[in-house]
N, C-alpha and C positions, 0 to 999 in steps of 0.2 A: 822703416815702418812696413809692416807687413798688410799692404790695402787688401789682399784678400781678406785676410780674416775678419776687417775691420766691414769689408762692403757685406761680408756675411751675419757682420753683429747686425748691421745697420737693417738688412734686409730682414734679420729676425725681428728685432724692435719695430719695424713697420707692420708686419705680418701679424706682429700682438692687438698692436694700436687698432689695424685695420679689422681683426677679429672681436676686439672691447664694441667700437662700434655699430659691428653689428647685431641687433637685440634677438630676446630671445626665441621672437613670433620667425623672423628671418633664418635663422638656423632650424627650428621645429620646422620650417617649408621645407629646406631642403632634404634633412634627416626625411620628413613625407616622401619625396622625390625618389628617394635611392630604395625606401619599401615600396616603388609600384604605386605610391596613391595618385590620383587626378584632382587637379583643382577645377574647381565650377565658379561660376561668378552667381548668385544669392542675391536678386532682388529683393526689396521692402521684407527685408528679416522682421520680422514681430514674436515676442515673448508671450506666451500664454501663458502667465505662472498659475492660475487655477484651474479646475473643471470646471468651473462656471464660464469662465471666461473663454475657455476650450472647446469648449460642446456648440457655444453661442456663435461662437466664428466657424466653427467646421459645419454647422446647420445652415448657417447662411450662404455658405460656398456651397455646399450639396443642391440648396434652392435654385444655384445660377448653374450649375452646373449644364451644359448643352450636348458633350458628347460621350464620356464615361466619368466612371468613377470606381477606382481602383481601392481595395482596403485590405490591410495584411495586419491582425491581430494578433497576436499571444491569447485573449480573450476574449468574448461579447459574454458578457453575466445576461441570463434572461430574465429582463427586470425592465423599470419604467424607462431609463436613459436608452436602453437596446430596444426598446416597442418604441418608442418617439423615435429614434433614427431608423428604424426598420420604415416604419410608416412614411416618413421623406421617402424612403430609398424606392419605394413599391409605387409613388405617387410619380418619382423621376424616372423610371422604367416603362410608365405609361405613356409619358412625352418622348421617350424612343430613346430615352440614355443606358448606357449599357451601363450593368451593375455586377461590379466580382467582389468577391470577399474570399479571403483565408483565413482562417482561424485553426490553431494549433490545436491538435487533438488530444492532446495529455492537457494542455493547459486548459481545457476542458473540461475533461472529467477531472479536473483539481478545483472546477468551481463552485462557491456555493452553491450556484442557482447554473450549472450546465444548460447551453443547447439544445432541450430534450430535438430528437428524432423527429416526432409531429409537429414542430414546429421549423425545423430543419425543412420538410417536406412541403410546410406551407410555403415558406421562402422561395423555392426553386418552382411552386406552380404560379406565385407572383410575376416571377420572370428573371428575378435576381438570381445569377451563379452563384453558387457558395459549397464551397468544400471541405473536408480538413487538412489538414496537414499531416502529413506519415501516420496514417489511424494508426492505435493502440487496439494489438490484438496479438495473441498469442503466436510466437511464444514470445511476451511482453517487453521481455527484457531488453530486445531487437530495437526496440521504441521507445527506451526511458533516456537516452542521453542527450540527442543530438536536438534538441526544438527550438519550434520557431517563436523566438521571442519579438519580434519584430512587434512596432506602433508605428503602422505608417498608412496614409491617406493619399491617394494622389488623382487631383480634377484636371480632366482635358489637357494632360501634360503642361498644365501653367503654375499650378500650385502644389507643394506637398506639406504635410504635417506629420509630426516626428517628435517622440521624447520618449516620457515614463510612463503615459496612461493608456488602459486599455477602455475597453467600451463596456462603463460598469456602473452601478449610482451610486456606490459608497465612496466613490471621487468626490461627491458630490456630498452627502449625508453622513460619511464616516463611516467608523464600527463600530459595536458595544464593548470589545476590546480594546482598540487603541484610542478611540474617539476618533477626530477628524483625520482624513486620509490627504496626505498634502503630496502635488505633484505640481511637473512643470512640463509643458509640449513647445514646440515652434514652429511658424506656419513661415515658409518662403516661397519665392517665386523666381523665374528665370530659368540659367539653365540646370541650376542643379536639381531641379526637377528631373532630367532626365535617369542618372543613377540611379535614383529612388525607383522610375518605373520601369527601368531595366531589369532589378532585383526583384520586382514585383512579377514581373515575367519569369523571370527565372524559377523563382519558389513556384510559378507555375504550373511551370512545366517539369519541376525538378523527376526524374523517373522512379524515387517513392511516394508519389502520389501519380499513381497512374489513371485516378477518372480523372485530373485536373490538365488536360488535354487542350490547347485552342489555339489559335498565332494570335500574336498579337497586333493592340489595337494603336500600336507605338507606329507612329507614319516615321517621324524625322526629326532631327536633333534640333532641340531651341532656335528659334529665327526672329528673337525678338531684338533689342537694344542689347548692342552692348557693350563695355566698357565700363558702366556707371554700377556694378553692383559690387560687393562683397567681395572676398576670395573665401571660397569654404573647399578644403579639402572631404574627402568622401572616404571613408573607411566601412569595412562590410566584410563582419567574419563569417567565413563559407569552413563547414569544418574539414573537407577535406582538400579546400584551395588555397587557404590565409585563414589556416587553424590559431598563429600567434600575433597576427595584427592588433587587435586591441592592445593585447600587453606590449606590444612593441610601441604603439600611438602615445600609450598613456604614459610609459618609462620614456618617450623622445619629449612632451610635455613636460613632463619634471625634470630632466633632467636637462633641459635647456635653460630652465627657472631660474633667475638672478634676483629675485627680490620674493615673490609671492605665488603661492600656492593656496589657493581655495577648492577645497574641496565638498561636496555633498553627495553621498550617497547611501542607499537605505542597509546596503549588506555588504560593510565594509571589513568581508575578511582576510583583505588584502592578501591577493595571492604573490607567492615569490619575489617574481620578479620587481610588483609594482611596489612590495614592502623594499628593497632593497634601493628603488630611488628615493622613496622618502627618506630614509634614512640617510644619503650622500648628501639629499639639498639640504636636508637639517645640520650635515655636519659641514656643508659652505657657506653657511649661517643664511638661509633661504629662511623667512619665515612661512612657517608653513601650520594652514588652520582648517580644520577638518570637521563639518557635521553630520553627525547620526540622530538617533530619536531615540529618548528614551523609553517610550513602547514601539515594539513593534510586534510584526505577524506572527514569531518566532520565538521563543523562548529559547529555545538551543542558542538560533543565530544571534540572541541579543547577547547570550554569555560570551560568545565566540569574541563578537566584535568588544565588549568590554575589554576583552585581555590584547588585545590587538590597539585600542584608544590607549589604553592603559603604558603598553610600550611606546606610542609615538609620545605621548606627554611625558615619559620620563626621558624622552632626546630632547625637549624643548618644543615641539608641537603646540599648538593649543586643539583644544579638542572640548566643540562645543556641543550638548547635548541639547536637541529640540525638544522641547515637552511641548510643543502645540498640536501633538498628534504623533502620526507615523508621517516623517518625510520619505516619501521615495522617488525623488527628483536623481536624477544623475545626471549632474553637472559637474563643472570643473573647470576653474580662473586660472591664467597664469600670469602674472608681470601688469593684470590689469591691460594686456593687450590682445591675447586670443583666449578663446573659451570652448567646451563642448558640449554637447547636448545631445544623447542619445537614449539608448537600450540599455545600455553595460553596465550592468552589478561590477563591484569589485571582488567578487569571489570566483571560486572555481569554476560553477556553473555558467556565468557568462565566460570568463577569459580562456575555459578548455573545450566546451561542451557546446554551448547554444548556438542560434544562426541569430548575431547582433547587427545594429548597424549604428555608426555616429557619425556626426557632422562638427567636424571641426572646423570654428567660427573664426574668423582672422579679421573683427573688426571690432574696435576701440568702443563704438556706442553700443553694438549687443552686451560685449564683457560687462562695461561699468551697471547696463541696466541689470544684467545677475548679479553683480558684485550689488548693488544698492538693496535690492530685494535678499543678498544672503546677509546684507548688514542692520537693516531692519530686523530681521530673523533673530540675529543675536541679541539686538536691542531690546525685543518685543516677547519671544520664547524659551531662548536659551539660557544653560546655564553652563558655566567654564568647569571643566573638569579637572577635580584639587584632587592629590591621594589622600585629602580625607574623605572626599567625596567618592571617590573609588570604592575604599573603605567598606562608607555605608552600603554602598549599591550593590556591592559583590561582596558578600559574606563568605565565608569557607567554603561551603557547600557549593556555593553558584562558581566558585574558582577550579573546583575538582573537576564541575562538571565541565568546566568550559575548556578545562586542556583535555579532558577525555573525548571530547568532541569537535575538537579544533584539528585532531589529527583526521576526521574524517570529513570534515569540511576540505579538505585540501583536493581530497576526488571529486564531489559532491557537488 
């Protein structure tokens, strides 16, 4: 009897056994591990799946707020939601709390209702900082790729807020285009807080934006309890540091998947990489269920992601269309055991271009509450996407147009 070979079968058979057992949130940490990411522990995680529900929690934290208060937007629309947090913010700067704000300068002058200037000016005599990010100025083209898509909030280093919404009322009111505008944010607390205002320093101080100058007001790293919170990993695309972190985050997520993938996101033109793990978990017989909106902001981008739905449901996907509006949540379930919540489009512009950031959730009661709220969703808004349904939705023309423009979606 030849016992080498036999103690090598034996040793291979244990090594299977021993890798079936471990799930798929356990593998995702470690694949995290060898990309450089850091875990944080994530006190009293809470879901903010509305703007109502968003606005009213982040107003009531600005109230308590005692020593700053940090903010890094993609947008403030000047409108009622922006004058009501302005007005908090000018009334807590009067009891001696410091106030910074960033806001992206393209993603600016891309808003209805921009930041005029005199109003800019009124801000900084209140006492609040406020800056742009790499202004938009000739020669333009210098400034069209790399922005700050960031939604991030962070009070006296105990609390941060993070998701899809920026600081706008049609969160809140909708559009006459899409009707209601649906989003989701998340308010944590502990140490992962500190990431958040690290980055928040950094965009800073970053050296294209040169009047946005100061040291910061970051004493020292979390010193509360701990043990009792969460595990969240911290993912944070810098373009010229960890230019392919997300695609990598999001392809180590699916492709760790043994049973379920849930996905929502508003501009899913799945770039490469990430089209190519759905398609592996589909053919490991993962099931895997994807929502978009059938309006959105975009006409182009709704053709795009149609032909894109359209291929994952002919692998066996389900692919549910919101009609309660434009969802523009980005989120993402896996196995019902970890989930994300950040910035990150699934297109080109987040995964090549923008400065995103997500928080990957490693805890059982966060997932199930986005899984119940994406299940309600389907119950209450959606519809299953049939190729006769396809059909109707994309007629010839909307099909022409959407590979003629799918190719340049890919830079874009």
């Amino acid at each position: 009897m030849n016992w080498k070979r036999y103690s090598l079968f034996a040793f291979a058979i244990l090594f299977c056994l021993l890798a079936r057992a471990e799930n798929s949130a356990e593998r995702t940490k470690r694949d995290f591990l060898r990309m450089g990411l850091s875990f944080y522990e994530a006190h009293d995680i809470r879901i903010l799946p509305t703007a109502e529900i968003k606005f009213r929690d982040l107003f009531e934290a600005v109230e308590h707020a005692e020593k700053y208060i940090l903010m890094d937007y993609y947008k403030f629309q000047q409108d009622s939601i922006c004058g009501a947090l302005l007005e908090k913010l000018r009334r807590k700067v009067r009891e001696g709390v410091e106030v910074r704000i960033i806001f992206d300068s393209f993603g600016n002058k891309c808003s209805d209702q921009p930041l005029s200037d005199t109003l800019q000016a009124r801000i900084r005599e209140s006492g609040i900082q406020i800056a742009a990010f790499d202004p938009v100025r000739f020669p333009w083209i210098n400034h069209l790729m790399h922005r700050d898509h960031h939604k991030i909030v962070v009070i006296d280093g105990k609390t941060v807020y993070t998701g899809g919404m920026n600081v706008a009322d049609y969160y809140l009111h909708g559009k006459p285009k899409v009707g209601r505008w649906r989003d989701m944010h998340i308010r944590m607390s502990g140490p992962i807080v500190q990431p958040y205002e690290e980055l928040f320093w950094k965009m800073w101080q970053t050296p294209s934006n040169s009047p946005l100058q100061g040291e910061s007001i970051y004493s020292s790293p979390y010193k509360g309890e701990a043990g009792r919170g969460s595990v969240v990993a911290f993912a944070s695309r810098w373009p010229r540091e960890s230019p392919r972190i997300m695609r990598q985050t999001y392809c180590a997520c699916i492709d760790n998947a043994e049973r379920l993938v849930q996905i929502v996101n508003p501009y899913a033109m799945l770039f490469g990489e990430v089209r190519a793990s759905l398609r592996k978990a589909l053919e490991r017989g993962v099931r895997v269920q994807f929502m978009v909106s059938v309006k959105s902001d975009s006409k182009v981008d709704d053709d795009v992601i149609g032909i894109e739905m359209r291929k994952l449901m002919k692998r066996g996907a389900e692919v549910y269309y919101f009609g309660g509006g434009f969802h523009h949540s980005k989120v993402m379930m896996i196995d019902s055991l970890f989930c994300t919540v950040g910035t990150t489009n699934l297109d080109a512009r987040s995964l090549r271009f923008d400065y995103e950031v997500n928080a990957f959730i490693f805890d059982t009661a966060t997932t199930h509450e986005l899984q119940q709220i994406f299940y309600d969703d389907i119950n209450r808004h959606c519809t299953l996407l049939t190729p006769e349904l396809w059909k109707e939705r994309f007629p010839t023309r909307r099909r022409i147009r959407s590979r003629i423009f799918a190719i340049s979606k890919r830079f874009l």
